[in-house]
DSSP file (Angstrom, degrees, kcal/mol; ACC not computed):
  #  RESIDUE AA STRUCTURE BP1 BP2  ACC     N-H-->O    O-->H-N    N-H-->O    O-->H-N    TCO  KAPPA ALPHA  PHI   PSI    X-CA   Y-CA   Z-CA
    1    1 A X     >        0   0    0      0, 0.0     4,-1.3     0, 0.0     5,-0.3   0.000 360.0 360.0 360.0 -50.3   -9.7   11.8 -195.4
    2    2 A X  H  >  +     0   0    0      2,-0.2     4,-2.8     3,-0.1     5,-0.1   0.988 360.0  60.5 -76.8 -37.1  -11.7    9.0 -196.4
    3    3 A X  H  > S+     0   0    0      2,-0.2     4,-1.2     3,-0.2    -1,-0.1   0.879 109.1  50.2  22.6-102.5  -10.5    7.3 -192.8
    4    4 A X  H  > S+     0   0    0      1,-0.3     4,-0.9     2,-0.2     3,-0.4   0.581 113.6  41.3 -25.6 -95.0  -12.5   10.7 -191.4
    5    5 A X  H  X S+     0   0    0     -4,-1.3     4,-2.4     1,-0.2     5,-0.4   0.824 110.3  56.1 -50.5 -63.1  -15.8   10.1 -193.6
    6    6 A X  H >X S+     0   0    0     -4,-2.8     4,-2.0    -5,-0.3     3,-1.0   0.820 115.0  41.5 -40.2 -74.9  -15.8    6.3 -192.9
    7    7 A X  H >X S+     0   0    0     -4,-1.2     4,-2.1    -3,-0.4     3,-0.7   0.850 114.2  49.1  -9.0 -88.9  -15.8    7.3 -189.0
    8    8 A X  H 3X S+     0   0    0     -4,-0.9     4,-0.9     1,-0.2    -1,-0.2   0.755 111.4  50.2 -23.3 -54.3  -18.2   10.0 -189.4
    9    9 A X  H <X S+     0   0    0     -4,-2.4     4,-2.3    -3,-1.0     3,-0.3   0.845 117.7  44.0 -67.6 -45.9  -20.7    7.6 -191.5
   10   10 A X  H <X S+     0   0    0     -4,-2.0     4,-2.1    -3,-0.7    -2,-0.2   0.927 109.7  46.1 -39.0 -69.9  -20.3    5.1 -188.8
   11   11 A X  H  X S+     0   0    0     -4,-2.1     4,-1.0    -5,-0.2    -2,-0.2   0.692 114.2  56.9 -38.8 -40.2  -20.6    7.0 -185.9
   12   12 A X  H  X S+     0   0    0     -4,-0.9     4,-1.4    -3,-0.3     3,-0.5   0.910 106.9  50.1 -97.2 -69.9  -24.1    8.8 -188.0
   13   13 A X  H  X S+     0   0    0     -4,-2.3     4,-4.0     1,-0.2     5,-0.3   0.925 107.2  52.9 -57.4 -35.1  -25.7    5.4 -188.4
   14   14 A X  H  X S+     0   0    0     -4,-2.1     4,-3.6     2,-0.2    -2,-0.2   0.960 110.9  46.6 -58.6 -40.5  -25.3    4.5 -184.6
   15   15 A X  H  X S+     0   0    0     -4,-1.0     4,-0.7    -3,-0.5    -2,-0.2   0.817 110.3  53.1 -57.1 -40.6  -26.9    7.5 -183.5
   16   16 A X  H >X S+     0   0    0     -4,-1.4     4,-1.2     2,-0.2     3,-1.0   0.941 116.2  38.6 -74.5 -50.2  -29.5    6.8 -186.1
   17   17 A X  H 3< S+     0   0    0     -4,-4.0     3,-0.4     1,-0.2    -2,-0.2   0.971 114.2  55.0 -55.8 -55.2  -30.1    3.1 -184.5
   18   18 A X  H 3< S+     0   0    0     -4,-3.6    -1,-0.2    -5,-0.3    -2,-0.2   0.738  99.0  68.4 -54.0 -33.5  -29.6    4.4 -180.9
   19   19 A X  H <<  +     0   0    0     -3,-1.0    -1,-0.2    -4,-0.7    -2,-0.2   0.949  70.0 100.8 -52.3 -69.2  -32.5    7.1 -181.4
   20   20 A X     <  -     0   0    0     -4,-1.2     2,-0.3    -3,-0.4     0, 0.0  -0.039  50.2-170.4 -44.5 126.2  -35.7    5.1 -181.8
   21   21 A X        -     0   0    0      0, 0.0     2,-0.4     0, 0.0    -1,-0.1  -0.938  16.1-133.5-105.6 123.3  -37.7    4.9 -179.0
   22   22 A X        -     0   0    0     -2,-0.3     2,-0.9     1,-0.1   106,-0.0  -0.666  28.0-101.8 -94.8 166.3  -40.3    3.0 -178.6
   23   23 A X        -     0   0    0     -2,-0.4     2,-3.5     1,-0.1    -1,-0.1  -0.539  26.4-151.7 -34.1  61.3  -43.7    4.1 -177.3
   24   24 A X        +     0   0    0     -2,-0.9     2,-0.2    56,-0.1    66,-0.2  -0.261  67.9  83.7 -86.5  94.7  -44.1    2.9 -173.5
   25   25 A X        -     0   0    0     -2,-3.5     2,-0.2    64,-0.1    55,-0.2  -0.848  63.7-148.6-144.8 176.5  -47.6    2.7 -173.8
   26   26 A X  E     -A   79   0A   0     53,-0.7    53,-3.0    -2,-0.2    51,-0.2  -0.925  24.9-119.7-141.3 131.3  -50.3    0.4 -174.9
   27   27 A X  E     -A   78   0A   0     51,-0.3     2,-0.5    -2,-0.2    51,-0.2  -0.334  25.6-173.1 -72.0 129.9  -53.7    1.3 -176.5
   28   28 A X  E     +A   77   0A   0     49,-3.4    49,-1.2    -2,-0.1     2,-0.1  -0.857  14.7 160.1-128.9 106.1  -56.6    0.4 -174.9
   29   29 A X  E     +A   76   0A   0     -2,-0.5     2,-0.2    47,-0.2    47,-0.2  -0.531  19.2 140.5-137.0 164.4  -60.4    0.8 -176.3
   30   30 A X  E     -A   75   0A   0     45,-1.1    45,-1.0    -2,-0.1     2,-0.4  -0.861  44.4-104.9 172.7 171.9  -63.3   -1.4 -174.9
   31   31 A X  E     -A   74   0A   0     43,-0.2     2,-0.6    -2,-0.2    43,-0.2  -0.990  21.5-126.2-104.5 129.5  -66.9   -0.6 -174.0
   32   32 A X        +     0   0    0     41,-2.7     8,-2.5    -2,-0.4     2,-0.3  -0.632  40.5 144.8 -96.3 117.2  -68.6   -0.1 -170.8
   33   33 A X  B     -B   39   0B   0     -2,-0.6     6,-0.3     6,-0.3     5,-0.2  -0.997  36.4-124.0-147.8 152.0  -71.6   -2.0 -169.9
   34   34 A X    >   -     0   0    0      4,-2.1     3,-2.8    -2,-0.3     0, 0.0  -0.038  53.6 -71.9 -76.0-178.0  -73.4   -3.6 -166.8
   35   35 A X  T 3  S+     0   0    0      1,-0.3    -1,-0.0     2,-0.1    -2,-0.0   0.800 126.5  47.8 -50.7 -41.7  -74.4   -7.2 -166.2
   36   36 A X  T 3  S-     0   0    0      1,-0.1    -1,-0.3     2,-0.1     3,-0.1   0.654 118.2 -97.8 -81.5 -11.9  -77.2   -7.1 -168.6
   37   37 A X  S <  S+     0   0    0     -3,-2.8    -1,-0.1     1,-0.5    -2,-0.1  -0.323  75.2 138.6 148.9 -80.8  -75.8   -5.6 -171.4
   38   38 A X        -     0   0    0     -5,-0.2    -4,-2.1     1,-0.1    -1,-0.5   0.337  49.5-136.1 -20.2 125.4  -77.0   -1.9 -170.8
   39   39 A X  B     -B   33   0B   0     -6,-0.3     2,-1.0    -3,-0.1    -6,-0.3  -0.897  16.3-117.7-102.8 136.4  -73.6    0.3 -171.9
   40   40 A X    >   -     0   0    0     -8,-2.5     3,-0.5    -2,-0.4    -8,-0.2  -0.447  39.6-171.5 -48.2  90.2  -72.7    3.1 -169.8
   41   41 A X  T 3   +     0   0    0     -2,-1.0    30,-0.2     1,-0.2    29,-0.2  -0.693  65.0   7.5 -93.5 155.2  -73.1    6.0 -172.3
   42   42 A X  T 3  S+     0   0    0     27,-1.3     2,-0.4    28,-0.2    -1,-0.2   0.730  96.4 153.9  85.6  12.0  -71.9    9.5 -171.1
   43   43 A X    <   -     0   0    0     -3,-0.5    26,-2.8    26,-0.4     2,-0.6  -0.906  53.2-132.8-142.5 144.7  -70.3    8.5 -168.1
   44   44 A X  E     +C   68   0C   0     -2,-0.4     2,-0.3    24,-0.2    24,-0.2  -0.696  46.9 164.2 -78.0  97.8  -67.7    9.4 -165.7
   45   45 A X  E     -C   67   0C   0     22,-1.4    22,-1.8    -2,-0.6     2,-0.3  -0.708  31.5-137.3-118.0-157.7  -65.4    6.1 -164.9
   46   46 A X  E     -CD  66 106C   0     60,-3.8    60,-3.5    -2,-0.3     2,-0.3  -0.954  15.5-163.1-133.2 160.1  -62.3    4.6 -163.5
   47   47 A X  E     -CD  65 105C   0     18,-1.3    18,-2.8    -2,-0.3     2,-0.4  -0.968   6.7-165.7-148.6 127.5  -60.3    2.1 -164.8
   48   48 A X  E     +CD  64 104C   0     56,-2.9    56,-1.8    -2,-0.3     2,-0.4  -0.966  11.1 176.8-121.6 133.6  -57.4   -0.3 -163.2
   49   49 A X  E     -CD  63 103C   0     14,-2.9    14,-2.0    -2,-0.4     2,-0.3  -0.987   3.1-178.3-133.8 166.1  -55.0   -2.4 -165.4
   50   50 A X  E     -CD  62 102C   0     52,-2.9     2,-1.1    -2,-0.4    52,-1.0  -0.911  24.5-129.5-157.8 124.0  -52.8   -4.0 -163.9
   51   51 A X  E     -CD  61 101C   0     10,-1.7     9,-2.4    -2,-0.3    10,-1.2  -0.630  28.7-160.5 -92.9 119.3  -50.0   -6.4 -166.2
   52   52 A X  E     -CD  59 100C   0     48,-1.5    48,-1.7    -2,-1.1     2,-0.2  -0.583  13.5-121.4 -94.2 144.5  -49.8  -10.1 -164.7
   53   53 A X  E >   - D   0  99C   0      5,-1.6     3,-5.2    46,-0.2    46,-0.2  -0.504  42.3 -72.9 -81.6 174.6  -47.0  -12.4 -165.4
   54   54 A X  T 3  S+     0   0    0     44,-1.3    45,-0.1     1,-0.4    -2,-0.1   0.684 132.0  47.9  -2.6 -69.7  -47.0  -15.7 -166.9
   55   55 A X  T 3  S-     0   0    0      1,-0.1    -1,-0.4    43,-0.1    44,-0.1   0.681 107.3-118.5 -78.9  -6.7  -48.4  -17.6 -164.4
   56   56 A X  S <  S+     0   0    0     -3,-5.2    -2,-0.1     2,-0.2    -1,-0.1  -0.246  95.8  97.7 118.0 -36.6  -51.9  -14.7 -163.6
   57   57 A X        +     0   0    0     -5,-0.1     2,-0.2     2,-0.1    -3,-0.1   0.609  63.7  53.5 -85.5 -46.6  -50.1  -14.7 -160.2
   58   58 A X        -     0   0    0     -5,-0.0    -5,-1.6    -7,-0.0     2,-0.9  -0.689  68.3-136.3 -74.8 128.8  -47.9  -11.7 -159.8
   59   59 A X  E     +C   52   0C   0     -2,-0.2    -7,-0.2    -7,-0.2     3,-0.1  -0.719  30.6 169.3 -82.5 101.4  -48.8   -8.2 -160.3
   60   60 A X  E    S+     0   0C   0     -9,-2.4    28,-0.3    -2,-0.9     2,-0.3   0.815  75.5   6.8-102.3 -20.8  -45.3   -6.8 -162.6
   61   61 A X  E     +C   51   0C   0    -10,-1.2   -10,-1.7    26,-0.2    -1,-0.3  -0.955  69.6 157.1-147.2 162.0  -47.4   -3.5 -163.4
   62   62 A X  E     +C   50   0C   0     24,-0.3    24,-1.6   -12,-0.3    23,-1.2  -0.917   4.4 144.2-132.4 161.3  -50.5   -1.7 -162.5
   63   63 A X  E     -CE  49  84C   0    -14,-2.0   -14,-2.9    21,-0.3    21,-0.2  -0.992  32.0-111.7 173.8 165.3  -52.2    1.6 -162.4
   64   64 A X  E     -CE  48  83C   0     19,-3.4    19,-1.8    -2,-0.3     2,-0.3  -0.678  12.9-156.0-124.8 170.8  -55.7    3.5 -163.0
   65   65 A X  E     -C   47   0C   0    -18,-2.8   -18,-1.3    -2,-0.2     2,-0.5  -0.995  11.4-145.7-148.5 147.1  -57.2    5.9 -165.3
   66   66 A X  E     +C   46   0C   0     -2,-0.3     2,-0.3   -20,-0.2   -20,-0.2  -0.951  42.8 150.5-108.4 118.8  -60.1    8.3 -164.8
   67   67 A X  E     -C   45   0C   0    -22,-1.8   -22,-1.4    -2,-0.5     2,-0.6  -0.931  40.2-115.5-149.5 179.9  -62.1    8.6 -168.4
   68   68 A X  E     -C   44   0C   0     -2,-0.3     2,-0.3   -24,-0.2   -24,-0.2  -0.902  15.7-144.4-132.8 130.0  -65.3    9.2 -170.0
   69   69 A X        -     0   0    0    -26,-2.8   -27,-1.3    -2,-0.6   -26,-0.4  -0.461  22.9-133.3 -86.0 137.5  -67.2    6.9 -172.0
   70   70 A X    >   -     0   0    0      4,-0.7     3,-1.5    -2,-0.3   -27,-0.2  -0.219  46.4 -67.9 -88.9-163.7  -69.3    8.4 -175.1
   71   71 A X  T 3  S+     0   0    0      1,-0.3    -1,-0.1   -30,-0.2   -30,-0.1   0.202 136.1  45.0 -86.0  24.4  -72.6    7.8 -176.2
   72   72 A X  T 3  S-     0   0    0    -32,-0.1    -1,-0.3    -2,-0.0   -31,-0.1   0.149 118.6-105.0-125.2  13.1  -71.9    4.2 -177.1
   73   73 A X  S <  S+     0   0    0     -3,-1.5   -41,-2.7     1,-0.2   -33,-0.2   0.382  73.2 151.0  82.1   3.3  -70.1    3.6 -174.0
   74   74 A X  E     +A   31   0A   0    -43,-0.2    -4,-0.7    -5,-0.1     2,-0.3   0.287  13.3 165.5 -11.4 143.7  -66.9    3.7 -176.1
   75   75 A X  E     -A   30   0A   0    -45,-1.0   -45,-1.1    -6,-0.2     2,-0.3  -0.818  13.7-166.2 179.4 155.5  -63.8    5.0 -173.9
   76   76 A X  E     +A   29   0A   0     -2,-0.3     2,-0.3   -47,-0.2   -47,-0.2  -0.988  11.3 166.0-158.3 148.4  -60.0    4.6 -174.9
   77   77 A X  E     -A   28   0A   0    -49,-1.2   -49,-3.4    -2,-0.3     2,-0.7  -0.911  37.7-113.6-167.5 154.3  -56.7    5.1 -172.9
   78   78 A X  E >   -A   27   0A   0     -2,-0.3     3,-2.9   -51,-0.2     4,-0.4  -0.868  24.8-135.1-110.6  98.9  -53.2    4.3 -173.3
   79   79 A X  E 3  S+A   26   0A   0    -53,-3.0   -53,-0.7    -2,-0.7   -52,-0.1  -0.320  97.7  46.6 -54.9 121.1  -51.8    1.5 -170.6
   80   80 A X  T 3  S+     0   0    0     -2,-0.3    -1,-0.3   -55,-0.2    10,-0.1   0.017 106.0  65.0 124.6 -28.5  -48.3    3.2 -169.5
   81   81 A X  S <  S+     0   0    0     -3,-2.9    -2,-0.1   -55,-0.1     3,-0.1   0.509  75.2  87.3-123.2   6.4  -49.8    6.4 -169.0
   82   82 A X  S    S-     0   0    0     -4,-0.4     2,-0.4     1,-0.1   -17,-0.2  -0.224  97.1 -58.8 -84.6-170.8  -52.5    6.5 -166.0
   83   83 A X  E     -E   64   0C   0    -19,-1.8   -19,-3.4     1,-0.1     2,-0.5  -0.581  64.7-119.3 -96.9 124.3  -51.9    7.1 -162.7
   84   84 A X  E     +E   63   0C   0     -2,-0.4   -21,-0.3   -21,-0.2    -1,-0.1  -0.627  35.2 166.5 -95.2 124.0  -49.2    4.3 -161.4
   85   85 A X        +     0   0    0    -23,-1.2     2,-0.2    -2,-0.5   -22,-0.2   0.922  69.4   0.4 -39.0 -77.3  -50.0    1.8 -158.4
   86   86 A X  S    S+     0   0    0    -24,-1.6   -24,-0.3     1,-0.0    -1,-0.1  -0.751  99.7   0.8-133.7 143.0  -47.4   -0.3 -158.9
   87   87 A X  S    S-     0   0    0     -2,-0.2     2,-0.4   -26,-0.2   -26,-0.2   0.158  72.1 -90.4  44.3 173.0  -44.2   -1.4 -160.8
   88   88 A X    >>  -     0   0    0    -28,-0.3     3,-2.0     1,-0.1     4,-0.6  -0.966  26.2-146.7-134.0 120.9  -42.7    0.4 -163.6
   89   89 A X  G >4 S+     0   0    0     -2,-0.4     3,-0.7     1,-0.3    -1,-0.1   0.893 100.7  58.3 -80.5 -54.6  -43.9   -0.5 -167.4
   90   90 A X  G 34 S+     0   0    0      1,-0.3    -1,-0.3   -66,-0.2   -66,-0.0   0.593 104.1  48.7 -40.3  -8.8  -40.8    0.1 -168.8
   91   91 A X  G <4 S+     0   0    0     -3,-2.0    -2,-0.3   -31,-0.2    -1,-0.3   0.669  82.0 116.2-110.3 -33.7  -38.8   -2.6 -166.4
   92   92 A X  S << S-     0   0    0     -3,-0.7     2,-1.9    -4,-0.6    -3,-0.0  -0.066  71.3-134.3 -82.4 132.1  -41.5   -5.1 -167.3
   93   93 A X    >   +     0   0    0      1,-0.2     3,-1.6     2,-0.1    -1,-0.2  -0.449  28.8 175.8 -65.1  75.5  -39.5   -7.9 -169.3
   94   94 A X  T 3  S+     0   0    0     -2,-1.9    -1,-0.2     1,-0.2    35,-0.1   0.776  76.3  66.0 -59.4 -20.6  -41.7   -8.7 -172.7
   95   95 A X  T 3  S+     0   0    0      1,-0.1     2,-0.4    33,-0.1    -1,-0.2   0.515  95.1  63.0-104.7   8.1  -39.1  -11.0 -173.9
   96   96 A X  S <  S-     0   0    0     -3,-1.6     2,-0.3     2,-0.0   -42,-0.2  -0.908 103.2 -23.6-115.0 120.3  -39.5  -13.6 -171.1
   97   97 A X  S    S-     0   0    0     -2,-0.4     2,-0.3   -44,-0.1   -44,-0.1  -0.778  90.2 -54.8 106.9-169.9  -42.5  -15.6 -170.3
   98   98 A X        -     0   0    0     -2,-0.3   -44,-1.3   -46,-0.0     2,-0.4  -0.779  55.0-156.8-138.5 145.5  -46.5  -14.9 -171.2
   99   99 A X  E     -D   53   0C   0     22,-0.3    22,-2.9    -2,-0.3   -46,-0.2  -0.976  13.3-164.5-141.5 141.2  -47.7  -11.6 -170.0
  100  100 A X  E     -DF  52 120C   0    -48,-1.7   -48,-1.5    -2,-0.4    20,-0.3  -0.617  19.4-122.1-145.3-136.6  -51.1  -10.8 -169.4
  101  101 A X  E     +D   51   0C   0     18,-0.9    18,-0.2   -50,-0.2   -50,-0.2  -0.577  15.6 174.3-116.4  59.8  -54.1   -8.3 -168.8
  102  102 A X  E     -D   50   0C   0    -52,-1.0   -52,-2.9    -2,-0.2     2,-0.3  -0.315  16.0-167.2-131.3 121.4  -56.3   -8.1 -166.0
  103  103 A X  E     -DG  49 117C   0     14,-0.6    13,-2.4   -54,-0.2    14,-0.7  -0.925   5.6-176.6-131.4 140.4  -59.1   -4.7 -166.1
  104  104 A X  E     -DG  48 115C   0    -56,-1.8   -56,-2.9    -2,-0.3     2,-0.4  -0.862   6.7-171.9-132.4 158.2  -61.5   -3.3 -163.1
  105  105 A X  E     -DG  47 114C   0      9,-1.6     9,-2.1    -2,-0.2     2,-0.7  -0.999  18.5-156.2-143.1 157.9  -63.6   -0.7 -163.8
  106  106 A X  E >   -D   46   0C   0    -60,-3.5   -60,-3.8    -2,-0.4     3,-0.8  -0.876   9.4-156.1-133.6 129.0  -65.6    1.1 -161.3
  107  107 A X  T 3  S+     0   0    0     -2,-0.7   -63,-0.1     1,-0.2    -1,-0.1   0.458  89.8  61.5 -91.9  24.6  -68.6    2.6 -163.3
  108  108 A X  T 3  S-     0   0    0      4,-0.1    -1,-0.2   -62,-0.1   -64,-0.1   0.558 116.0-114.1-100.4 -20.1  -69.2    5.8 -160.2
  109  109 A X  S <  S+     0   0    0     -3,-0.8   -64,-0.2   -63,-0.3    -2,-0.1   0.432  82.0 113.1 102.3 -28.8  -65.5    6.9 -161.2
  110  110 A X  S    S-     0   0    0    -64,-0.1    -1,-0.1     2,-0.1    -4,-0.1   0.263  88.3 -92.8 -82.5-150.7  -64.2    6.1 -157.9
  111  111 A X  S    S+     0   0    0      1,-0.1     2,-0.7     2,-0.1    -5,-0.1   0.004  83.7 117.8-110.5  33.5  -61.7    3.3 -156.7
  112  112 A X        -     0   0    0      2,-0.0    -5,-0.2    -8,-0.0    -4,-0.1  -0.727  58.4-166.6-108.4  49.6  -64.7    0.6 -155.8
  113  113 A X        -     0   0    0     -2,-0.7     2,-0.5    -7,-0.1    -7,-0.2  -0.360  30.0-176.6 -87.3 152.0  -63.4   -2.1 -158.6
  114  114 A X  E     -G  105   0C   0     -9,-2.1    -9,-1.6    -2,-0.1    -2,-0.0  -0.990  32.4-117.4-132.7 134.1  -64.8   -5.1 -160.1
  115  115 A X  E     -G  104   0C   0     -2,-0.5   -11,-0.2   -11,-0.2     3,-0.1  -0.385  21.2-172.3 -66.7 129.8  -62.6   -7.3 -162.6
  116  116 A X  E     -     0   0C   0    -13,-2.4   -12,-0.1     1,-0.3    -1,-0.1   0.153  55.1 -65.4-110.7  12.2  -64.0   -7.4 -165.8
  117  117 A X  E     -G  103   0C   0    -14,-0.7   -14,-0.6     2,-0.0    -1,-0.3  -0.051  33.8-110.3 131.3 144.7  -61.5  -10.0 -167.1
  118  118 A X        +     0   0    0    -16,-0.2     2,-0.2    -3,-0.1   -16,-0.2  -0.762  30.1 172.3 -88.5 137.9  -57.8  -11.2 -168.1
  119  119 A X        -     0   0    0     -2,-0.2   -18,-0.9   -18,-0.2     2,-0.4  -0.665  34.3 -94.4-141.8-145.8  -56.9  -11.8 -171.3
  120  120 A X  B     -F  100   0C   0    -20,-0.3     2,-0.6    -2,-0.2   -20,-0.2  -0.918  34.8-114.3-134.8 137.5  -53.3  -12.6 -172.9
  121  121 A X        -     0   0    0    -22,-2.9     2,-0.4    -2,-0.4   -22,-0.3  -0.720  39.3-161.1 -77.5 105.8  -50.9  -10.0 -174.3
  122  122 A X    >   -     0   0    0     -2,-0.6     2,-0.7   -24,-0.1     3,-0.6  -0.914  34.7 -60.9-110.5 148.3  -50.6  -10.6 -177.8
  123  123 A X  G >  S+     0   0    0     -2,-0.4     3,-1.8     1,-0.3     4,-0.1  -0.269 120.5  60.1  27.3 -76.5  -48.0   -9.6 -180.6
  124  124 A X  G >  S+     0   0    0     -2,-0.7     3,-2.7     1,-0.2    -1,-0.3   0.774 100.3  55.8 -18.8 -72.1  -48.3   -5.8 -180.5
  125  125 A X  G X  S+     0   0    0     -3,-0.6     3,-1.9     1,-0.3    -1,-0.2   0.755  96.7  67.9 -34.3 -32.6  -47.2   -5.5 -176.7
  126  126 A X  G X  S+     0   0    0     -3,-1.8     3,-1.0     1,-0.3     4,-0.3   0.560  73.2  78.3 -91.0   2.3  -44.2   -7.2 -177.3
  127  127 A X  G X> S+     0   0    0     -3,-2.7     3,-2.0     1,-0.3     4,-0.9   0.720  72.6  78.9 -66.6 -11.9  -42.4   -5.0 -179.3
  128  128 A X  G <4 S+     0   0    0     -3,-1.9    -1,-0.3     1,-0.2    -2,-0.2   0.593  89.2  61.6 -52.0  -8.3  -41.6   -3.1 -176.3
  129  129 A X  G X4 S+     0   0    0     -3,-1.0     3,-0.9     1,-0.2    -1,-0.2   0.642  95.1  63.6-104.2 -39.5  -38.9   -6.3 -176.1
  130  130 A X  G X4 S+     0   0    0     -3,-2.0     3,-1.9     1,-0.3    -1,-0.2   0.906  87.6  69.9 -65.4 -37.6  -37.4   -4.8 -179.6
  131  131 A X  G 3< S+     0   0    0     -4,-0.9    -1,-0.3     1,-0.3    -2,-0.1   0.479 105.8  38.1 -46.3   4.4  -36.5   -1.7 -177.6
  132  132 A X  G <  S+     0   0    0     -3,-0.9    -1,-0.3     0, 0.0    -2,-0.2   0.299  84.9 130.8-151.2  -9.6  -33.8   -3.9 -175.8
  133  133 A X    <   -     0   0    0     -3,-1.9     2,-0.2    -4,-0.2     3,-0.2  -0.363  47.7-154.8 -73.6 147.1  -32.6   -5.9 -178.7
  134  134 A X  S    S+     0   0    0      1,-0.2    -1,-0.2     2,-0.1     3,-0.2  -0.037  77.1  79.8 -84.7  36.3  -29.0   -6.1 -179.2
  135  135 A X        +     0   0    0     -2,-0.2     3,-0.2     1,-0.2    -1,-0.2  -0.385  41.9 130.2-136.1  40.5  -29.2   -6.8 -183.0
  136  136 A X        +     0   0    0     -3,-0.2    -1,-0.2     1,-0.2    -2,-0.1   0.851  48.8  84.6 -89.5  -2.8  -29.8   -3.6 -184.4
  137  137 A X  S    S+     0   0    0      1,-0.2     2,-1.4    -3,-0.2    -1,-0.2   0.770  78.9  81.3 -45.7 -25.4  -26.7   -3.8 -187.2
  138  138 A X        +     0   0    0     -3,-0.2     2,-0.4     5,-0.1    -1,-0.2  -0.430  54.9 138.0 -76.8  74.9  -29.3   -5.4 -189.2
  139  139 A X     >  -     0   0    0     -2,-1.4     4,-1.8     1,-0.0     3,-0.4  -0.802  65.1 -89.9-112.9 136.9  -31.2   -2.6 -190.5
  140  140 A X  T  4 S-     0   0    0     -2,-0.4     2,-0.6     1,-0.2    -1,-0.0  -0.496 100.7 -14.5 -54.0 150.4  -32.3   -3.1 -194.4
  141  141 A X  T  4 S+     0   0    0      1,-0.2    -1,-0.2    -2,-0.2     4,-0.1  -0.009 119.4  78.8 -70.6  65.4  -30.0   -1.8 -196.3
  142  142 A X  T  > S+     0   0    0     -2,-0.6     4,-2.0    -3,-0.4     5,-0.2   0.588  91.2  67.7 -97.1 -30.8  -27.9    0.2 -194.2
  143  143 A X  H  X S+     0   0    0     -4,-1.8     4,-3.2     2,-0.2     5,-0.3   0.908 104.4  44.3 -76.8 -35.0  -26.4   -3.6 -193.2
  144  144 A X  H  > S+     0   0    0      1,-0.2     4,-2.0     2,-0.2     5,-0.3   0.938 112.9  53.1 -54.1 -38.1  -24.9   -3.9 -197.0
  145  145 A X  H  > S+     0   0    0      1,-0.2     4,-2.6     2,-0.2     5,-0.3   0.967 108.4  44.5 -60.2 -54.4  -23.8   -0.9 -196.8
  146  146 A X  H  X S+     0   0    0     -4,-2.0     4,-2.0     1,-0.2     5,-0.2   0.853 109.5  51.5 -76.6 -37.4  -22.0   -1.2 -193.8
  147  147 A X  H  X S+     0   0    0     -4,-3.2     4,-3.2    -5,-0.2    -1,-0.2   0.824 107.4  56.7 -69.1 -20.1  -20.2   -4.4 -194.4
  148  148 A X  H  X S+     0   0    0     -4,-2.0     4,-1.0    -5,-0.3    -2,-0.2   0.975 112.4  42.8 -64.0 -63.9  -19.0   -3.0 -197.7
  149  149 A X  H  X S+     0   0    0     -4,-2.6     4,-1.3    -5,-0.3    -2,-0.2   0.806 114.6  50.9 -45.2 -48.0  -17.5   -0.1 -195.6
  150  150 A X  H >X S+     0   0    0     -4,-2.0     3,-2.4    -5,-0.3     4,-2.0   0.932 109.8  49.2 -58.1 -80.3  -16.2   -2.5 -193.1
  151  151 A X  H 3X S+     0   0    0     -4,-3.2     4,-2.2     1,-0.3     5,-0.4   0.857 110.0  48.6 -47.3 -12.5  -14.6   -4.6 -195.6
  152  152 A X  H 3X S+     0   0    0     -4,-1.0     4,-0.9     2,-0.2    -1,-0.3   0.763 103.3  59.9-103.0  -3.2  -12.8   -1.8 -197.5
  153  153 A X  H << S+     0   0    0     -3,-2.4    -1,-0.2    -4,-1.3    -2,-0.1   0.673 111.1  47.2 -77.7 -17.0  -11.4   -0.3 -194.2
  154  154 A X  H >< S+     0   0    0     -4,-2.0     3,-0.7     1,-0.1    -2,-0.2   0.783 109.2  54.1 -96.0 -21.5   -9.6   -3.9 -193.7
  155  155 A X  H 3< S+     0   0    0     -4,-2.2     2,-2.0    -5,-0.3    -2,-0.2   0.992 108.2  39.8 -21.5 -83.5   -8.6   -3.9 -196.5
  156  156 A X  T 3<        0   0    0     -4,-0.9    -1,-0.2    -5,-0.4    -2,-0.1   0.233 360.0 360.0 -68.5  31.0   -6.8   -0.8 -196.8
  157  157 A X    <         0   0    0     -2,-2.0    -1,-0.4    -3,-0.7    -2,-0.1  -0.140 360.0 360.0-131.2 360.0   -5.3   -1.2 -193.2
């Protein structure tokens, strides 16, 4: 019987590790403004990101978003969820390398884009790389727990 429950309790904590999913997305806020300054309030545009590896050179994902900026030219979007170009965000490989972030916008709304900069993927992004780890018996304290249970099933074996 206790055999049975040890199993059971085992089996019920894998399930629990295995579950979590992480998000593949990333959040993305900025403000839209022309050369001078002047922010696009109110306004229908389009948006490309597109995720570069290490070296700028290679494109490992991209994809556009159609959104609308408010009256402080505000506009927010989740990278992973527009409309996909290219690659697949889920494949892209966080745990190797520098990855970084390259935005066009075209401020009619159409596909007419002009890069509005790269910048470097920092901390946040890269949990998507915890999705993959193979260390998940180290949970706080489910891992006492579980060596405790381990040792007393060699034991009694």
């Amino acid at each position: 019987m206790k055999k049975t429950f040890l199993l059971f309790f085992i089996i019920l904590i894998s399930c629990n590790v295995f579950s979590q999913s992480v998000p593949q997305k990333i959040n993305y806020q900025a403000i839209a403004r022309n050369s001078s300054g002047a922010i696009f309030a109110n306004q229908n545009i389009s948006l490309k990101a597109e995720i570069l590896d290490s070296n700028q050179t290679f494109i490992l994902y991209a994809e556009t978003h159609s959104t609308t900026t408010n009256a402080f030219g505000l506009f927010s979007l989740q990278i992973g969820g527009g409309t996909l170009l290219s690659g697949k965000f889920s494949s892209i490989n966080w745990g190797i390398g520098s990855k970084y972030l390259r935005t066009s916008i075209d401020i009619n709304g159409g596909n007419n884009f002009t890069t509005m900069g790269t910048s470097p993927l920092l901390s946040v992004p890269y949990a998507q790389y915890a999705a993959k780890a193979d260390t998940a018996l180290y949970i706080k304290g489910v891992t006492d727990q579980y060596r405790r249970l381990q040792t007393q099933l060699y034991i009694k074996n």
